[in-house]
Steps between C-alpha positions, in 0.01 A plus 500: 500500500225490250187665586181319424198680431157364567263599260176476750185535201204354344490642144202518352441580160252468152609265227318518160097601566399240774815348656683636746826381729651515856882381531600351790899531648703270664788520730885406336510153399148408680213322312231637757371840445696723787287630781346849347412297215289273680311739658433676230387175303288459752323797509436501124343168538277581731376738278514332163335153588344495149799589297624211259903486462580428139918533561759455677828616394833470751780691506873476678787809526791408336677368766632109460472298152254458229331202605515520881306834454263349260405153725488796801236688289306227468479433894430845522201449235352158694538649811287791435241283293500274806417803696213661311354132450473464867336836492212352273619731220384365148730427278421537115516095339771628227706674765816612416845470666807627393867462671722793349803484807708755393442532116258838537599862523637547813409768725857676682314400835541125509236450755257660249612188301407228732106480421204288366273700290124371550306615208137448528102599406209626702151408425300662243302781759144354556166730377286564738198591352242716684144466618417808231658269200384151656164616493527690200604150317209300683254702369220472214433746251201723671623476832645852692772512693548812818877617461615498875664765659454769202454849673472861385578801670135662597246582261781464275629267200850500609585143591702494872824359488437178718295397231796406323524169531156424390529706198826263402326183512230621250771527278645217538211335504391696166838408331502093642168505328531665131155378410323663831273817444344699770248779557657725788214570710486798808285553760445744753341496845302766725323710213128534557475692205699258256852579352466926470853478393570165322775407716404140461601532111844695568547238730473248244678696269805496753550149481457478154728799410796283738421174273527699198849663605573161596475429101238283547262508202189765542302226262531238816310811754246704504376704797167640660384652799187387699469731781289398766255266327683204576574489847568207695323658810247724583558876410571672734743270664471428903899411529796592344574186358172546331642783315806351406344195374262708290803744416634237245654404172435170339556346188250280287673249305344529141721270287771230584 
């Protein structure tokens, strides 16, 4: 008695730099995808409702003639288009579909054999630009900017790690914008006595030291430190918040 086996899988694969494909098996001599394979289909859908589906290529095991195989590949290949259409899957307008039957390298396993191969794009990955670059770009030549969530370890210049992010969009910023120059500009909070120690400078320096190893060019930055004689509120400060919003880095926009 010949054993059939069931080859239960949704391949997924890349093809060239932004397609990829899923293949899709069917039972012996059945047009519908088998069981596993709609499940499977299913799933992927659900996650891939913006995908467009350039292909479709159907294949048959070598089993019967020539022609049956072929006019059973290209059930196989409606079928399945029938299938993703209902699913509200877009289909590219030039799409491609392809009966092979049994002319293709077979694989030993005939059920490997019995497929469709769906070949198809997802969208180009949407920028999301943020607040630091959106106000960075809506901004007039004079006008200074706070950098949010830069923080250095205490009394220090060494910039904390969750400042990060922040740090990034500067540069991106700085490199969407190859015409924008900036003075870097720290200041400090809680010192009666003014900046003993010129940590508002260093602190400047920090960011622009990153930019530069960031290879952006030193002739689109300067730096300079202001201590405490810019202070948003009183010194000394009643609230912490008061000292962090005093304990700052901005950047005045200087050319665009």
């Amino acid at each position: 008695m010949q054993k059939v086996f069931l080859y239960i899988a949704l391949f997924v694969s890349f093809f060239g730099y932004s397609q990829k494909q899923i293949e899709v098996f069917f039972d012996f001599n059945k047009d519908f995808p088998n069981q596993a394979s709609i499940l499977e289909i299913n799933e992927w859908i659900a996650k891939n409702k913006d995908v467009e589906i350039t292909k479709l290529l159907g294949y048959c095991d070598s089993i019967d003639t020539k022609n049956y195989n072929k006019k059973l590949a290209e059930r196989r290949i409606e079928n399945v288009q029938e299938l993703l259409d209902k699913s509200e899957i877009k289909f590219n307008k030039d799409l491609e579909k392809i009966a092979y039957g049994k002319e293709f390298k077979q694989s030993k396993v005939q059920a490997e054999n019995r497929k469709v191969t769906i070949f198809y794009k997802e969208p180009e990955p949407k920028i999301v630009e943020s607040e630091l670059t959106k106000k960075i770009k809506g901004s007039k030549i004079g006008e200074t900017i706070t950098l949010p969530n830069i923080y250095f370890f205490n009394n220090s210049a060494r910039i904390v790690p969750k400042s990060q992010p922040t740090l990034i969009d500067l540069r991106c910023a700085m490199e969407e914008n190859p015409k924008l120059k900036i003075e870097i500009q720290g200041h400090i909070c809680c010192q009666t006595v003014g900046d003993v120690n010129d940590v508002s400078t260093a602190r400047a320096r920090a960011i622009y030291n990153f930019l530069l190893r960031s290879k952006i060019d030193r002739k689109r930055m300067t730096f300079k430190g202001y201590g405490t004689s810019r202070p948003i509120h009183p010194i000394p400060e009643k609230t912490p918040q008061e000292e962090d919003e005093n304990r700052r880095v901005e950047i005045l926009i200087v050319e665009k």
